[in-house]
C-alpha positions as CSV (number, residue, x, y, z in Angstrom):
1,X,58.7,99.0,112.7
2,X,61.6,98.6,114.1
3,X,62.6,99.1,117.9
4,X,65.3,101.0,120.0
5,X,65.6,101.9,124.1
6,X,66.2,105.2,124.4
7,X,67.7,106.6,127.9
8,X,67.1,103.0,129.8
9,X,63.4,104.1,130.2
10,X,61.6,103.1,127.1
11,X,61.7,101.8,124.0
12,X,60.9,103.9,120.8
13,X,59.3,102.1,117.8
14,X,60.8,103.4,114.1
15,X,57.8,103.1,111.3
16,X,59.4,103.1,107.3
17,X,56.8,104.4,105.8
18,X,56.6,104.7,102.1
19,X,54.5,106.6,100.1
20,X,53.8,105.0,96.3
21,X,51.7,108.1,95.1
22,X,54.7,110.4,95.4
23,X,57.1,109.7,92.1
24,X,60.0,111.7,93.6
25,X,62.1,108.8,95.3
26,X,63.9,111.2,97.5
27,X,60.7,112.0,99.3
28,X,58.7,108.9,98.8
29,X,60.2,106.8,101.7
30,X,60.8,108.5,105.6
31,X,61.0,106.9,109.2
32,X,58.9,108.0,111.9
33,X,59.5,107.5,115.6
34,X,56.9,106.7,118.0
35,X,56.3,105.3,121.7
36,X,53.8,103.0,122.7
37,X,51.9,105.7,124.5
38,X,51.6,107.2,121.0
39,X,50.0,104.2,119.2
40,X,47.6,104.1,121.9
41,X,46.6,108.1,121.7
42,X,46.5,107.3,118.0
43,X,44.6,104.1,118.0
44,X,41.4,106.1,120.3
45,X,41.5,109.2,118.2
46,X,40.9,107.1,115.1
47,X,38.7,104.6,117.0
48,X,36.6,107.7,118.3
49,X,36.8,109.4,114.3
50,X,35.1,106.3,113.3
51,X,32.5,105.8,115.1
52,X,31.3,109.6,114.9
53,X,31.7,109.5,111.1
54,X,31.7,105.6,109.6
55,X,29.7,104.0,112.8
56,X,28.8,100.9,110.4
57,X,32.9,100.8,109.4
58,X,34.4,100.4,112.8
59,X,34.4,96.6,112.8
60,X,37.4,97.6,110.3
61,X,39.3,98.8,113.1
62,X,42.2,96.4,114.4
63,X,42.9,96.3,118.4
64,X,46.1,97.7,119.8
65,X,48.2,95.1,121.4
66,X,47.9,94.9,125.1
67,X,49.1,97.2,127.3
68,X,51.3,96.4,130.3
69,X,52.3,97.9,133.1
70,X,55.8,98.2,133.8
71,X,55.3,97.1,137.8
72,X,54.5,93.5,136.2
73,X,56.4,93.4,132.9
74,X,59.9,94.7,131.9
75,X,59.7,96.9,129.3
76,X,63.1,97.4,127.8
77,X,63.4,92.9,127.6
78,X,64.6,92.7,124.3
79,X,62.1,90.0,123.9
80,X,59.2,91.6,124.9
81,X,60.2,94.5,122.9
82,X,60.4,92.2,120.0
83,X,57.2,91.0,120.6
84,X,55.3,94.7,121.1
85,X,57.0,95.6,117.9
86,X,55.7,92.8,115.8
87,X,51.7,93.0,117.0
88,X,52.8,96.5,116.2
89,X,53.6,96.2,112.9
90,X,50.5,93.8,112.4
91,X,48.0,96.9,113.9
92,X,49.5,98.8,111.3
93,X,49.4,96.4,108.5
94,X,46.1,95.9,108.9
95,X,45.0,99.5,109.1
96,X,46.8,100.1,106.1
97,X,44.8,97.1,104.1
98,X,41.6,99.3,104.2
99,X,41.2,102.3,102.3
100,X,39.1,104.3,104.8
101,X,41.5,104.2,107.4
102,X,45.0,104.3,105.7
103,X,43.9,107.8,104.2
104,X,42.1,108.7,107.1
105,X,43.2,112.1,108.3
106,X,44.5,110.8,111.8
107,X,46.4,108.4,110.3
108,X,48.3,110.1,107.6
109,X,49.2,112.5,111.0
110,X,50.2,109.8,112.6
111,X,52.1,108.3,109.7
112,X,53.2,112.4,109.6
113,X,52.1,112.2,106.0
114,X,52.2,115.7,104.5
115,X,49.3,116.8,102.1
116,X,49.3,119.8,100.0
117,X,45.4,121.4,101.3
């Protein structure tokens, strides 16, 4: 991902996502914009999805970065920015290494991965 502050209160993360089962290479590749706050609501519905449905599988799971709160750490420093959006991109990486969660429903949501039903 890559990272913007939008409005001087927060910084949005943009994810390039590409898709190499779709042929058509106008709809294959798309960026999608997400806060913090939304990794995190994504990270525990997955988390949660898991251990209902593949208890023995969690252990797949990577763990969110940190959170912080802004009384203690400035959240638009560039460098601190930098540094969420790289453990970012490594969360996501490694979700993406695994089958199981990469075409997990709640990910391909969060990834806003369309599927015909």
């Amino acid at each position: 991902p890559s990272a913007q502050i939008l409005k001087h209160d927060h910084a949005i993360f943009q994810i390039h996502v590409e898709n190499e089962n779709i042929d058509d290479e106008d709809h294959c590749r798309w960026t999608v914009m997400k806060r913090f706050c939304d990794f995190s609501d994504f990270e525990n519905e997955l988390r949660l999805s898991i251990m209902n449905d593949y208890p023995h599988e969690v252990s797949l799971l990577p763990p969110l970065p940190p959170k912080y709160f802004k009384m203690v750490t400035d959240h638009l420093d560039e460098t601190f920015i930098e540094k969420r959006r790289l453990l970012l991109q490594g969360f996501l990486q490694s979700i993406c290494k695994h089958r199981l969660l990469r075409r997990h429903q709640i990910t391909l949501k969060f990834l806003q991965v369309w599927m015909d039903e």
